[in-house]
Backbone as CSV, one residue per row, in Angstrom:
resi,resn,N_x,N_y,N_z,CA_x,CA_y,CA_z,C_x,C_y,C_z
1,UNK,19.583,-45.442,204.430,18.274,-45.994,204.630,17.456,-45.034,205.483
2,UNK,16.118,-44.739,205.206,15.106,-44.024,206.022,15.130,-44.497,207.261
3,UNK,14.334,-43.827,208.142,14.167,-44.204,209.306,12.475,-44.454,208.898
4,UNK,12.184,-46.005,209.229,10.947,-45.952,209.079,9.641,-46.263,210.236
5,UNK,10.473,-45.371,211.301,9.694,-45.240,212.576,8.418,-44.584,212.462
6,UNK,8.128,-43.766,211.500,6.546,-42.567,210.947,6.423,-43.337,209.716
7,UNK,5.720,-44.283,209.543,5.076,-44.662,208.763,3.799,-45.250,208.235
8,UNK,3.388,-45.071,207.753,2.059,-45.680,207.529,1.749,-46.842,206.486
9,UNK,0.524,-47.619,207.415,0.560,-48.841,206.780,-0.769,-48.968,205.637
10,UNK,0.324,-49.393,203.873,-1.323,-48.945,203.173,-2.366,-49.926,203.590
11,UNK,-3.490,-49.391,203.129,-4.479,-50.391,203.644,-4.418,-52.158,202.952
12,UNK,-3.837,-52.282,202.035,-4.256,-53.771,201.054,-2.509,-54.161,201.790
13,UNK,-1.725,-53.781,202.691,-0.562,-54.079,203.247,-0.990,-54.659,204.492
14,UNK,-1.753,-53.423,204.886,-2.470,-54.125,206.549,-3.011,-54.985,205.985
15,UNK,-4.140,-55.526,205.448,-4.937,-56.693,205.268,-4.287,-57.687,205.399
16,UNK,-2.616,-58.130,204.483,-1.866,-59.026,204.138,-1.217,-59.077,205.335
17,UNK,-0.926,-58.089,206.549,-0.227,-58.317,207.599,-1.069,-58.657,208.719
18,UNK,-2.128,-58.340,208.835,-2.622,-58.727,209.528,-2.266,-58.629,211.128
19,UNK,-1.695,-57.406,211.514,-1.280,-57.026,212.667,-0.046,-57.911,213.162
20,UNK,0.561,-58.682,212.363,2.094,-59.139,212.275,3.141,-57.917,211.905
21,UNK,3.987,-57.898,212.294,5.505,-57.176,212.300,6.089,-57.850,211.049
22,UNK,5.983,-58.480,210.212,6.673,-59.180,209.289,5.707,-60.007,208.850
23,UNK,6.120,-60.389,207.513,5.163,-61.130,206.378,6.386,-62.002,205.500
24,UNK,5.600,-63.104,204.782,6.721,-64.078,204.334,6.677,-63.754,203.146
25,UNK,7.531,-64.302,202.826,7.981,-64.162,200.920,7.238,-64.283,199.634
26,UNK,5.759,-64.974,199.869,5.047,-65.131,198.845,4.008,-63.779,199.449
27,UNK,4.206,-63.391,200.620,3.007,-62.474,200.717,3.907,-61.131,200.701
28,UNK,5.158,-60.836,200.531,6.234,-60.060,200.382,6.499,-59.938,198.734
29,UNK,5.946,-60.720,198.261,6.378,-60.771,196.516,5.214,-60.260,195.677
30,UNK,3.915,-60.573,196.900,2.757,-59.932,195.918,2.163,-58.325,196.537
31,UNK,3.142,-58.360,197.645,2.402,-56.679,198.166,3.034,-55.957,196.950
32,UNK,4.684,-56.465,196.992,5.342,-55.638,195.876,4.999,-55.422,194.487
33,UNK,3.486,-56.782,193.966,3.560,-56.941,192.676,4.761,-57.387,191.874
34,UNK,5.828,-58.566,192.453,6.459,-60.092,192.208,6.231,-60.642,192.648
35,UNK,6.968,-61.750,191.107,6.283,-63.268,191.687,7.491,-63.215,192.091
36,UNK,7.133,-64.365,193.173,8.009,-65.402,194.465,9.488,-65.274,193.833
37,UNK,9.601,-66.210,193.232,10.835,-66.581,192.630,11.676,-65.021,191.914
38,UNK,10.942,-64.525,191.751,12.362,-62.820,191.275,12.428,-62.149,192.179
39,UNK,11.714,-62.472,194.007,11.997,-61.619,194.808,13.195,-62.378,195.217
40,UNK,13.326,-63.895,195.060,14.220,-64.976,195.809,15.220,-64.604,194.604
41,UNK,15.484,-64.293,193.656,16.491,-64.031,192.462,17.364,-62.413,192.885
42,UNK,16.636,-61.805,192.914,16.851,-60.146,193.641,17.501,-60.096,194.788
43,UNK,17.154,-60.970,196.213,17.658,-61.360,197.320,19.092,-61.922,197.235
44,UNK,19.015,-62.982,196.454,20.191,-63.854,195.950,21.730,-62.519,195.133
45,UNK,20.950,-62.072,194.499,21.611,-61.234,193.898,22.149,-60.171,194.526
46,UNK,21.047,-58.900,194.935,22.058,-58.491,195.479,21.676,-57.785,197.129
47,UNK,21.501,-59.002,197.587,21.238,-58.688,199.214,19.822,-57.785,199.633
48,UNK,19.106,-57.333,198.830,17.333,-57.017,198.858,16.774,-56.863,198.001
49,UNK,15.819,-56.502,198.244,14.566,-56.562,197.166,13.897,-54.644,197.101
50,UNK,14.845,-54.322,196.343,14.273,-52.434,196.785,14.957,-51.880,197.842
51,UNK,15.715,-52.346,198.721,16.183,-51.507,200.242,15.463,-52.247,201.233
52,UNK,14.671,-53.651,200.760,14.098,-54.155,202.083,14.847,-55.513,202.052
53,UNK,15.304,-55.487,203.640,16.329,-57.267,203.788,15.283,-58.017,204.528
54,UNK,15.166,-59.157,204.430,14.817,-60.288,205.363,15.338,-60.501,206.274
55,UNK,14.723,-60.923,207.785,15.538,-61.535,208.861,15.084,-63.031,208.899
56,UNK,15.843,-63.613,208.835,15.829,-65.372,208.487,15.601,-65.900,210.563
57,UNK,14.313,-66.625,210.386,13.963,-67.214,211.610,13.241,-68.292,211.382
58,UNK,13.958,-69.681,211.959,13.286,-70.702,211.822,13.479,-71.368,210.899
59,UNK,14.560,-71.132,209.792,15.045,-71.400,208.788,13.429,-70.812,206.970
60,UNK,12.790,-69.425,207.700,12.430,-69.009,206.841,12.076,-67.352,206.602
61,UNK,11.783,-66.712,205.561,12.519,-65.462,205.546,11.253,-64.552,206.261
62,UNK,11.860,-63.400,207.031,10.419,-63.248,207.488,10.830,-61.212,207.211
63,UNK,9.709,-60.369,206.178,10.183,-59.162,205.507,9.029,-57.930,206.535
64,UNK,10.015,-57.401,207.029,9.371,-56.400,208.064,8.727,-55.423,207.231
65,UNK,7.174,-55.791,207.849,5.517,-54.881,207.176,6.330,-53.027,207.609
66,UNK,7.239,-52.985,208.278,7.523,-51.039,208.266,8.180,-50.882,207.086
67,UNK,9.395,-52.115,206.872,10.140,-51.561,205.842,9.071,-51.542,204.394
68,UNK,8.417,-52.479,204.360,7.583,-52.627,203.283,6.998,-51.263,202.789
69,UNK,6.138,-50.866,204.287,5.683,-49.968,204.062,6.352,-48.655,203.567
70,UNK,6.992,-48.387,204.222,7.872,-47.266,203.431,8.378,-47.782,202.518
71,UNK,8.694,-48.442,201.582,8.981,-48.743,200.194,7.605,-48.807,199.207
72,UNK,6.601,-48.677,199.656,5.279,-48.546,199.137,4.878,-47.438,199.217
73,UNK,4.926,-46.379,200.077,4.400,-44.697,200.485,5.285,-44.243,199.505
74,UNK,6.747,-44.226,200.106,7.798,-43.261,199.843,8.382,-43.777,198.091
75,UNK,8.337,-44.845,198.316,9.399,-45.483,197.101,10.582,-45.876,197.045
76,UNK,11.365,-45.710,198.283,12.725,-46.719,198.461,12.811,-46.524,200.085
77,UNK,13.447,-46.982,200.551,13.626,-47.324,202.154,14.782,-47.257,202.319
């Protein structure tokens, strides 16, 4: 996995994050361009979605805007 400490955030990513560290699953399914349910199928399957994991808080999934981001610049994380 990258180190995705130098990264940059695209701009239509910032908008959706909104200066949050993490974004939820329906707003995690459409940065990627999926719907909801094949990011929750992908997860299920086989532990991420591209090289990006969820940290589960509160009993809901919450997908860190760095890893995102570098899976959006670079193309895998």
């Amino acid at each position: 996995m990258k180190d995705s400490e130098n990264f940059s955030i695209p701009p239509a990513l910032e908008r959706v994050a909104a200066g949050r560290d993490s974004i939820g699953t329906e707003e995690f399914a459409e940065s990627i361009g999926l719907e909801y349910q094949t990011v929750r199928r992908y997860l299920s399957e086989r532990g991420d979605v591209f090289g990006v994991r969820p940290v589960k808080i509160g009993g809901r999934l919450h997908w860190p805007v760095s890893k995102i981001a570098v899976l959006l610049t670079e193309g895998t994380v």
